[in-house]
C-alpha positions in Angstrom: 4.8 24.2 23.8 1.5 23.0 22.6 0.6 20.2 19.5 1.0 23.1 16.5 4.8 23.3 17.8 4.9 19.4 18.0 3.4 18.7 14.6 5.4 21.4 12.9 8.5 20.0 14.6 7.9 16.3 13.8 7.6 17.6 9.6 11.0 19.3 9.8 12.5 16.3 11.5 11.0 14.0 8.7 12.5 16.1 6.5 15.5 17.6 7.6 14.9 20.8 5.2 13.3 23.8 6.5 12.2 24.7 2.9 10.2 21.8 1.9 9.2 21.2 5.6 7.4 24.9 5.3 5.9 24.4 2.0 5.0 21.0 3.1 3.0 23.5 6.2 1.9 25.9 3.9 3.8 28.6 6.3 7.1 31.0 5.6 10.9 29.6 6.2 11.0 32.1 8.6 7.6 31.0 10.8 8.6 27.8 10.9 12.4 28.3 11.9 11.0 30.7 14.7 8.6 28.2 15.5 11.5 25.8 16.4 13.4 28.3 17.9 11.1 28.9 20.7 11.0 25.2 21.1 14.4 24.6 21.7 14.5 27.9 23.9 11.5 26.2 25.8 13.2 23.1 26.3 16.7 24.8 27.1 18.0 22.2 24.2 19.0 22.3 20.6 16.8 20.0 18.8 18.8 19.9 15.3 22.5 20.8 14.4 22.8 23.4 11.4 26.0 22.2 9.8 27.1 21.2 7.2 23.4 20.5 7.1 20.3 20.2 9.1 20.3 16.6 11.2 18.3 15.8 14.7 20.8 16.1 18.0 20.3 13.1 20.7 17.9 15.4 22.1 15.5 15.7 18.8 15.4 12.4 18.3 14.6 12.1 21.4 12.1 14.1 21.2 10.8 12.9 17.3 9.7 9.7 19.7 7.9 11.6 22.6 6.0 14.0 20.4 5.0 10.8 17.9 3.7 9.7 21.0 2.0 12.1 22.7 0.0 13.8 19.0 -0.6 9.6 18.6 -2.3 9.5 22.3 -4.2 12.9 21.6 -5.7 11.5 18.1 -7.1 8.4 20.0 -8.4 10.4 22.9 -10.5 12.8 19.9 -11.5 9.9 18.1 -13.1 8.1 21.3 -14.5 11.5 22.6 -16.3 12.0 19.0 -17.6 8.3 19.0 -18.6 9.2 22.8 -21.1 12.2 21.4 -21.7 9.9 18.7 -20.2 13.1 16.4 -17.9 10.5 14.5 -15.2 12.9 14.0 -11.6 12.4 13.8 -9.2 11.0 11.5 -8.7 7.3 9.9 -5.3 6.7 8.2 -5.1 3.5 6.1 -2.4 1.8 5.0 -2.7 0.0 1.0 -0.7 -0.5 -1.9 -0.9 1.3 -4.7 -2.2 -1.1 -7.2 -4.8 -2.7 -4.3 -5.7 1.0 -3.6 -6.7 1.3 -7.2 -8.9 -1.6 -7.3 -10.7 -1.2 -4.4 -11.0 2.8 -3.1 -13.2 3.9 -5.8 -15.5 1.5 -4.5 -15.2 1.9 -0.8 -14.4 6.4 -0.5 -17.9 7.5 -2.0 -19.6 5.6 0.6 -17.5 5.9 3.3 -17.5 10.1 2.9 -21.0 9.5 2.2 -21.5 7.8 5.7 -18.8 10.1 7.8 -18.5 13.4 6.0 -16.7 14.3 9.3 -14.1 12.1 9.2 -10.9 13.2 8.0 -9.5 10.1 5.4 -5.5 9.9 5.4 -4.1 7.6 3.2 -0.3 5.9 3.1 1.1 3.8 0.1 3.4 1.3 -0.2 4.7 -2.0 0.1 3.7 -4.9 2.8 7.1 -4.4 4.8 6.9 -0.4 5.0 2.8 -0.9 5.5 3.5 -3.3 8.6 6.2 -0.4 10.0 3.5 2.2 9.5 0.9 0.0 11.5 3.5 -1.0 14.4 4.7 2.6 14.7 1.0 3.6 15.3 1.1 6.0 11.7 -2.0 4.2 10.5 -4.8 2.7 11.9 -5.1 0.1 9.7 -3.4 -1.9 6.9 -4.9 -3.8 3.9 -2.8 -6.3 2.8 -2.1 -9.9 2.3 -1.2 -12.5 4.6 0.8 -12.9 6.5 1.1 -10.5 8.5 4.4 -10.3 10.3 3.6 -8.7 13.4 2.7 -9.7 17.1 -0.3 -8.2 18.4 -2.4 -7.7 15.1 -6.4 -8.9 14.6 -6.7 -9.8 10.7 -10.5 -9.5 9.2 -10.5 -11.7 6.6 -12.0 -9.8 2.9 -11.5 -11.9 0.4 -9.2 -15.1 -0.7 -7.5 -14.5 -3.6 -5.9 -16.5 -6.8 -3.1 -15.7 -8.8 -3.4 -14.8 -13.0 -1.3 -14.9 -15.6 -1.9 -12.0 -17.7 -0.2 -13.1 -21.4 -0.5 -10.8 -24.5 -2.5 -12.7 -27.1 0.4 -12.2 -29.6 1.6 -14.9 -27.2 -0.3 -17.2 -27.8 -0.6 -16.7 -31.4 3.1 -17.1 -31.4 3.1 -20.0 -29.4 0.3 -22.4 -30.4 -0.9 -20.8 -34.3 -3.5 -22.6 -35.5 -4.3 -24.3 -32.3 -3.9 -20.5 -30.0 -7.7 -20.8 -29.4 -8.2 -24.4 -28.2 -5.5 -23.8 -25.7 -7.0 -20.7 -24.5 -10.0 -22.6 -23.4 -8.2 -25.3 -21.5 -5.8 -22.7 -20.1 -9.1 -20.1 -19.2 -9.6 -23.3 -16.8 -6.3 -23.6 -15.5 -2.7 -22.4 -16.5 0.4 -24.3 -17.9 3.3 -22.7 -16.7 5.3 -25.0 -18.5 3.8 -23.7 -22.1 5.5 -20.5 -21.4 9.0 -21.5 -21.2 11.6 -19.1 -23.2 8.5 -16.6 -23.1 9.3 -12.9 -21.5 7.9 -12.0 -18.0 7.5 -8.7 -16.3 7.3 -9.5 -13.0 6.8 -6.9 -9.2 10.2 -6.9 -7.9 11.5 -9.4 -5.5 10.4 -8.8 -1.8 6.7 -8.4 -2.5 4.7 -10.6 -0.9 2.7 -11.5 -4.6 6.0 -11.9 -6.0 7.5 -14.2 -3.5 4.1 -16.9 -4.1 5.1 -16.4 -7.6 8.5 -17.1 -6.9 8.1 -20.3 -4.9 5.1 -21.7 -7.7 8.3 -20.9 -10.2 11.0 -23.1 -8.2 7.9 -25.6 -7.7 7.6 -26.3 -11.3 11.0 -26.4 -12.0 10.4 -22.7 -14.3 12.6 -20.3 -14.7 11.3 -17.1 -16.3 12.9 -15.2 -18.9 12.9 -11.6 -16.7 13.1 -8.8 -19.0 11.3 -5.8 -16.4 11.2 -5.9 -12.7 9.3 -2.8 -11.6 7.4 -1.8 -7.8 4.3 -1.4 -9.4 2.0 -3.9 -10.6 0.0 -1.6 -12.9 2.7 -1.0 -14.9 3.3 -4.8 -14.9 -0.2 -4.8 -16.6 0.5 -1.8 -18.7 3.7 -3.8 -20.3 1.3 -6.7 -21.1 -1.2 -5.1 -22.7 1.5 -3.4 -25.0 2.5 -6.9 -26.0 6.3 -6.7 -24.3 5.8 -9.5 -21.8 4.1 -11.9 -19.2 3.1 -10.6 -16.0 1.6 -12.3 -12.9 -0.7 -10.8 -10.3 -4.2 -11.5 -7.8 -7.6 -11.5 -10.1 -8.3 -7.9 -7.8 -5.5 -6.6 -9.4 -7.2 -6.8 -12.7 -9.3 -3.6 -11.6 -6.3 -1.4 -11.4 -5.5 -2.4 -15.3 -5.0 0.5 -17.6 -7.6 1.1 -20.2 -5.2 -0.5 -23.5 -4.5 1.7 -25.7 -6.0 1.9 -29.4 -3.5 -0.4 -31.3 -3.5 -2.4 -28.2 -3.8 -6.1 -29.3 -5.4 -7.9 -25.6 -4.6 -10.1 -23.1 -5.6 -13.2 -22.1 -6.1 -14.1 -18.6 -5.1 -17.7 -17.1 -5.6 -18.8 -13.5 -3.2 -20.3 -11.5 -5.3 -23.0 -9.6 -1.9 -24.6 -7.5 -3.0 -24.1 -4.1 0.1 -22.5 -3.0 -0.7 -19.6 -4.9 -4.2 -18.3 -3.3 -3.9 -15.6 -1.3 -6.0 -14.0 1.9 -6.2 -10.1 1.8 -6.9 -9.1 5.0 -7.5 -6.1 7.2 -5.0 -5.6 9.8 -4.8 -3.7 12.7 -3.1 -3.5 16.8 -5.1 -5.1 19.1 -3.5 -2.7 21.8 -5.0 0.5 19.9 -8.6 1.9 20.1 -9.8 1.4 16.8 -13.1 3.1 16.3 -16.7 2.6 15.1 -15.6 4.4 11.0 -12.3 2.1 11.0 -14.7 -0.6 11.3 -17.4 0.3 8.8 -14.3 1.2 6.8 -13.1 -2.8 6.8 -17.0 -3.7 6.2 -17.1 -1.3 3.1 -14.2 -3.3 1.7 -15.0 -6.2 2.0 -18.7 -5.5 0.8 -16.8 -3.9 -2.1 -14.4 -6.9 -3.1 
């Protein structure tokens, strides 16, 4: 059994399909099930019951653990031996969200590559809770997110502090204020009055982001409840249904970098800090104080924050 067998066995247990595990490989159905095969025959175990469909036995999941463990152990051991003969080769998987990937990648990659063109860049998406699982499980290397983050064992570089803007169609405001729309847009350019938005539709990130929980306690705060028409996992399209005029969103100033270009009959936005101290937040980098993190992770967390 070497790492091949361990890598290709750790795809079909993640997804329990021999099919999409083997496109997934770029190998046949029939490679991959013989790869397997051997395995188990190796091991003198069956790693994964066949009906009524494909699921891990006490043994595979077992062994899901141990190889996770053991390809984890071998990636650090490349990485140190590269930075050793000063060859910087190896891989660095980062954890983001989407919308903060967006904003800040273009920014950081070119350089980065630029820097280590033998580095290997691996990238995971998605939200602060399933970022912080990656990054505990030892799947990334490091996480950018925003505080805090709720795990023991984790140094946070600090990149940027952040404030929260409201990002309200100018129809809006039209509506709203007529003749006096742009007086108020120059006190509100200065600071926002949640309270002038009252009875005024929101699209908001869906509850259990960490933006949208700030957002949530600055509502309660100010006594404001929201008319929610969209709640949706990405903030971009939060930005999208602003610029089209459909409703108020909410999101960090970086965010703004990920906004779509408006379209043609698009009609603007107008953009309105939140200056309440409760809503600033600190994006940070994150990653396990118990885990070798090499000299590229580093210049990696340098580039962002030179890029923010």
């Amino acid at each position: 059994m070497n790492f091949l067998h361990l890598k290709y066995f750790l795809m079909v247990a993640e997804e329990l399909n021999i099919t999409r595990a083997a496109e997934r490989l770029y190998i046949s159905q029939q490679s991959l099930s013989n790869h397997i095969s051997n395995m188990e025959r190796e091991l003198d175990v069956k790693l994964f019951t066949r009906s009524p469909k494909l699921s891990l036995t006490y043994a595979g999941d077992m062994l899901v653990q141990t190889a996770t463990q053991i390809l984890d152990l071998y990636a650090q051991y490349t990485v140190k031996v590269g930075d050793t003969n000063r060859q910087y080769q190896g891989v660095l998987r980062v954890g983001i969200s989407h919308t903060c990937g967006l904003a800040l990648l273009p920014r950081i990659l070119p350089h980065f590559r630029k820097e280590f063109p033998m580095v290997e860049f691996s990238l995971y998406e998605g939200n602060s809770n399933q970022l912080e699982g990656e990054l505990s499980h030892g799947r990334v290397d490091l996480i950018i997110c925003f505080q805090p983050i709720m795990l023991e064992g984790i140094k946070s570089v600090l990149l940027t502090e952040q404030r929260l803007v409201m990002v309200v169609p100018k129809s809006f405001m039209d509506q709203r204020f007529g003749i006096h729309a742009d007086e108020n847009r120059l006190q509100f350019a200065q600071r926002a009055d949640i309270s002038a938005f009252q009875q005024m539709p929101f699209v908001l990130i869906k509850r259990g982001n960490r933006t949208r929980n700030i957002v949530d306690q600055y509502f309660s705060r100010y006594y404001f409840r929201p008319q929610l028409i969209l709640e949706t996992e990405n903030t971009v399209t939060t930005l999208a249904m602003a610029q089209s005029g459909m409703g108020i969103t909410i999101c960090p100033e970086l965010f703004l970098r990920a906004m779509p270009v408006p379209p043609a009959n698009g009609e603007g936005v107008d953009l309105f800090p939140l200056t309440d101290l409760s809503t600033a937040g600190r994006l940070v980098a994150g990653f396990r104080v118990d885990r070798y993190l090499s000299p590229f992770g580093e210049r990696f967390i340098a580039l962002a924050r030179d890029a923010i």
